[in-house]
C-alpha positions in Angstrom: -21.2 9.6 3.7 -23.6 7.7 1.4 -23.3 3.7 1.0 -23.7 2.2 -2.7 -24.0 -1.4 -4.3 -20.8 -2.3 -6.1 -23.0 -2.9 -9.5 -24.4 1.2 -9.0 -20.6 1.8 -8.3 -19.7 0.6 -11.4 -21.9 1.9 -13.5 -21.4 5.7 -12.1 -17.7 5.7 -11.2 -17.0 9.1 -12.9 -19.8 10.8 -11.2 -18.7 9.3 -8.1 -14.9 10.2 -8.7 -16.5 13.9 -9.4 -18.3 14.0 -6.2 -15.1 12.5 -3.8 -13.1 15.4 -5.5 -15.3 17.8 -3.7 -15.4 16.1 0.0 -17.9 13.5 -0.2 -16.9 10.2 0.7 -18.4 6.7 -0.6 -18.6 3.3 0.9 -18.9 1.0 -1.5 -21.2 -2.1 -0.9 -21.9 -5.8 -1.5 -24.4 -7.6 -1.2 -25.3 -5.2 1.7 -22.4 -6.0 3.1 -19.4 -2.6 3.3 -16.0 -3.1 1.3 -14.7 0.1 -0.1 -14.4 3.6 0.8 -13.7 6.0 -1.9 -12.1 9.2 -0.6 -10.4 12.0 -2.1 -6.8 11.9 -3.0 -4.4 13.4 -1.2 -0.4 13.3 -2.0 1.8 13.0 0.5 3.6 16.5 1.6 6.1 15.6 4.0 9.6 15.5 3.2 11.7 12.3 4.1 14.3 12.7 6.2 17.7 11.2 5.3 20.0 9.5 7.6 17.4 8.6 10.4 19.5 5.8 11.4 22.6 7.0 10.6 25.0 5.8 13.9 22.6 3.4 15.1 23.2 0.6 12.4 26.6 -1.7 11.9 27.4 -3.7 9.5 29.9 -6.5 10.0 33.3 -6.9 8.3 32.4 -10.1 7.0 28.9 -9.2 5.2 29.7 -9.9 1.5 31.5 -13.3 2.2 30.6 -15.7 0.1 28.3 -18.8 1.9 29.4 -22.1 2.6 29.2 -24.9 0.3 26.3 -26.6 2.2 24.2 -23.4 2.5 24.3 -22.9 -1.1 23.3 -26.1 -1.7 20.2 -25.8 0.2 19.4 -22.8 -1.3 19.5 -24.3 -4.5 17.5 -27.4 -3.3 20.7 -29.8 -3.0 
């Protein structure tokens, strides 16, 4: 893992982005001090899993009732 100025960064970011592709990894400096790593990409592979919570949530009877008069109003700044 190599460390590089942000200006050096700027100027080579394709060869960089080349090199990353292959395994090398890049911190990316300023001022001396470290504030990026470039890695390589890698896409997710896991599949989600649907109904994870299914059973475990409940919603009440009274969820889509409108709000009171006075809550509305201080939602709108009233």
């Amino acid at each position: 893992m190599r460390t590089i100025n942000i200006h050096e960064a700027k100027t080579h970011l394709s060869r960089l982005v080349d090199e990353v592709t292959v395994g090398e990894e890049v911190i990316i400096a300023k001022a001396g001090k470290p504030m990026a790593k470039l890695i390589p990409f890698t896409p997710a592979t896991g599949k989600r899993k649907l109904g994870l919570l299914a059973g475990k949530l409940t919603v009440p009877e009274d969820f889509d009732v409108p709000l009171p008069v006075d809550v509305l109003a201080s939602f709108e700044g009233k």
